[in-house]
C-alpha positions, -999 to 999 in steps of 0.1 A, spaced: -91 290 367 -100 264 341 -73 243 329 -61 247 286 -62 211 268 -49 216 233 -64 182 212 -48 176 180 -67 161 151 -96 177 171 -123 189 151 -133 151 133 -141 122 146 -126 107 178 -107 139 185 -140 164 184 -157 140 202 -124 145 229 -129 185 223 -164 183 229 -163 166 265 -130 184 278 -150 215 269 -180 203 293 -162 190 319 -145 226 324 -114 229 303 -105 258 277 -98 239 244 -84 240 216 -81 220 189 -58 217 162 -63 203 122 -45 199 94 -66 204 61 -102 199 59 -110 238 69 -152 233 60 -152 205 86 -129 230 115 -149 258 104 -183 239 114 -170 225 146 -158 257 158 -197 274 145 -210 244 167 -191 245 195 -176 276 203 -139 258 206 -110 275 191 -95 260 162 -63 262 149 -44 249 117 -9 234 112 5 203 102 18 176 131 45 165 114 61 193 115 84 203 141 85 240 137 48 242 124 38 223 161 62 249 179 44 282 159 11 263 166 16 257 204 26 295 210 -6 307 194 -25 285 213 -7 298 247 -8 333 234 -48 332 230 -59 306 258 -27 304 285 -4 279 295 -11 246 280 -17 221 306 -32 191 289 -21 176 257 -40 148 236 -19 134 209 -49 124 188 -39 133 157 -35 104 125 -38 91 92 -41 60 72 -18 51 41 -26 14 37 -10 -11 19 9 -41 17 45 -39 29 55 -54 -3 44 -24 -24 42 2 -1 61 30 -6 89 53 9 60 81 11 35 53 25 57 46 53 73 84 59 36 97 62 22 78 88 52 73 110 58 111 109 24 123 113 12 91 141 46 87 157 65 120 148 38 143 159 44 129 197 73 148 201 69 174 178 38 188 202 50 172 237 87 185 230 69 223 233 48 217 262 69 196 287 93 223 297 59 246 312 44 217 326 79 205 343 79 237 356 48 242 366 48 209 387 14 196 365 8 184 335 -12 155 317 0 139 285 -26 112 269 -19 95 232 -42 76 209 -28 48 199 -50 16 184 -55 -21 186 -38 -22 157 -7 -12 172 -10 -41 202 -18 -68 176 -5 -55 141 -28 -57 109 -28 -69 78 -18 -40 51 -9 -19 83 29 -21 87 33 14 85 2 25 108 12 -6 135 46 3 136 37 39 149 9 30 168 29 9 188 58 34 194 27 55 204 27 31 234 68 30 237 70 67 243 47 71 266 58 46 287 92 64 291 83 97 290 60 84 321 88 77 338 110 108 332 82 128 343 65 106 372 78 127 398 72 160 385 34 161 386 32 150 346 12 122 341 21 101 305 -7 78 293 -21 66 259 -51 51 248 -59 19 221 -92 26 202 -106 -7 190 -131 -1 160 -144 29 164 -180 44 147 -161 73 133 -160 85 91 -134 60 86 -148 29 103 -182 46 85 -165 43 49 -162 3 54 -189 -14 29 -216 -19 58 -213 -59 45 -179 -60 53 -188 -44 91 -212 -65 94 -198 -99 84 -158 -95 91 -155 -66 116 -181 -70 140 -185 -105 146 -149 -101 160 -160 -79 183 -172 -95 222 -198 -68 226 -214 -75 190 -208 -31 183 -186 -6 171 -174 17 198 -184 52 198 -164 85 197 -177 96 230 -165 67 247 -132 71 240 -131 108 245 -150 95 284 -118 83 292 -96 113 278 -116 130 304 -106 108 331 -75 106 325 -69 142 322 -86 147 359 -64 163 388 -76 132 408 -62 106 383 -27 114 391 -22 77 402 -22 65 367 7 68 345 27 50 320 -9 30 313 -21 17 281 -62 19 281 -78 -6 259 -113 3 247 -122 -25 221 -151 -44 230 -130 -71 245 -116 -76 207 -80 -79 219 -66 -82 252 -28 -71 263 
């Protein structure tokens, strides 16, 4: 029987690129959003992936979310914590919203949805548990305090959740995007891609959604049980940990 991934953040960008190749390497997905309902309404007329709306942040919205999912689809046996946002400023005038935003919805929403899925999978004996994270939270960025800050506790939990879980089938790993060709990267003047971003970049490009949501895949494999507690950086050879 095909395996359930649930991908949150999964109908834009990285993540429906993630929804897209869990779907054709086998799994039943779903994938979660939290506002744009044109964009998850043409990705579920595209692809025939169930979509379903609530807001990561939220503890008890995740733990209504997570029970429809299981309701419709089964037992949720892969999570992918893609799920982010961007409120970017400079520490020195960012605000209390600023901060509480990002950290709750790119660090909080890690154990809002793995807090309702690691009791079944600890039970089950199987389970696979993979985070995106971002360069950004390896080397910090300018006007990013915020986004760093949870994108590197991205990185702290799964390291100990790998370890409370090692033994019990569950394997914990997360992901560090470099510059990725999604909307967001897309929304950058193309002069300022072209003269600041790329030329940073070893491999002279952008990486693209699907090659991210390649490694999801492996990741998420029966056979890569091996691997946990791993941070994957795919960034062009822009930074190295």
């Amino acid at each position: 029987m095909a395996r359930v991934a649930l991908v949150t953040g999964g109908t834009r960008g990285i993540g429906a690129a993630i929804s897209k190749a869990l779907k054709a390497a086998g799994y039943k997905v779903a994938a979660s959003y939290a506002g744009n309902d044109a964009a998850a309404e043409k990705f579920k007329a595209e692809t025939g992936i169930a979509v379903y709306k609530w807001d990561v942040a939220s503890f008890d919205a995740c733990a209504e979310g997570v029970k429809k999912v299981e309701a419709d689809l089964g037992p949720i046996e892969v999570l992918v914590n893609n799920a982010g946002i961007t409120r970017d400023t400079a520490f020195h005038k960012m605000t209390l919203e600023q901060w509480t935003a990002v950290i709750n919805t790119n660090l909080g929403s890690l154990f809002n949805m793995t807090r309702q899925v690691i009791e079944g999978m600890r039970a089950r004996k199987f389970g696979r548990i993979i985070s995106i994270s971002s360069i950004n939270g390896q080397k910090g960025q300018f006007g990013q305090v915020n986004y760093s800050a949870a994108k590197a506790g991205d990185i702290g939990f799964t390291k100990a959740l790998a370890l409370e879980n090692a033994k019990g089938g569950i394997t914990v790993n997360v992901i560090a995007p470099g510059y990725i060709n999604t909307e967001m990267v897309q929304a950058v003047p193309r002069d300022v891609l072209e003269k600041n971003v790329i030329p940073q970049i070893p491999v002279n490009r952008l990486g693209e959604p699907e090659e991210i949501a390649r490694a999801v895949v492996f990741l998420a494999a029966d056979d890569a049980g091996f691997i946990t507690g791993s941070t994957l950086t795919i960034n062009g050879g822009q930074y190295h940990t």
